[in-house]
C-alpha positions, -999 to 999 in steps of 0.1 A, spaced: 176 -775 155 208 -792 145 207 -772 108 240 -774 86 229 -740 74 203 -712 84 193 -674 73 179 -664 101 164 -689 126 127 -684 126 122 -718 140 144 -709 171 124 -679 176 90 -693 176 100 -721 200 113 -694 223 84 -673 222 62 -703 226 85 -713 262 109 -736 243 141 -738 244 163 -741 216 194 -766 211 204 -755 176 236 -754 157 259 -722 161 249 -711 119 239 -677 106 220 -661 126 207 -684 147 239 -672 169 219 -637 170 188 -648 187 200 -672 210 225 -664 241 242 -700 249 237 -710 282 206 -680 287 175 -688 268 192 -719 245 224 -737 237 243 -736 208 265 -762 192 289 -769 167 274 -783 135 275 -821 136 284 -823 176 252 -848 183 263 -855 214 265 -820 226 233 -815 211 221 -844 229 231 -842 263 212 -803 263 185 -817 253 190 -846 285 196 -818 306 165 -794 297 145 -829 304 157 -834 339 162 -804 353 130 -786 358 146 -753 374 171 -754 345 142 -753 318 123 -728 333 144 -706 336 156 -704 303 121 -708 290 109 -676 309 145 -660 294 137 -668 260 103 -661 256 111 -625 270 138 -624 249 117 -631 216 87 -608 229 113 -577 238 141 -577 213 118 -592 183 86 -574 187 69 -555 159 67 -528 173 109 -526 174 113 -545 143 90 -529 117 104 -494 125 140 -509 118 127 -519 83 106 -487 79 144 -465 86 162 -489 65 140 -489 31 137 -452 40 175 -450 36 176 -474 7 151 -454 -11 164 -418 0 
């Protein structure tokens, strides 16, 4: 996900819940969903051959990829469920609208 710019980072969520890992650029708040070195890798915009050589090593090291394939897909099932996500937007238009 080598994006110059990003809102959020669905893309990087749905490849974790789906047992990918991401290798995405360190922009808006893709930074917030992904722990470098966890459950993906971040990398400065432009830096190809950073990019790159996670990518190598997520294809060559099979312990290496599973384990931060079972970290992310955790991470995007626990700390991006609906059931603690729609509350958070329930409170917050509550105290918009209050």
């Amino acid at each position: 996900m080598p994006s110059e710019l990003e809102s959020f980072g669905l893309v990087a969520l749905e490849a974790m819940a789906c047992g990918v890992v991401p290798v995405a650029t360190r922009v808006g708040g893709v930074a917030e969903l992904v722990t470098h070195g966890e459950d993906g890798y971040l990398e400065a915009v432009g830096d190809i051959a950073a990019q790159a050589a996670r990518v190598a090593a997520l294809l060559t090291d099979d312990d290496l990829q599973y384990r931060m394939a079972k970290a992310g897909r955790w991470n995007a099932s626990e700390r991006f469920c609906t059931d603690r996500i729609i509350p958070q937007y329930e409170k917050y238009y509550e105290d918009v609208v209050g």
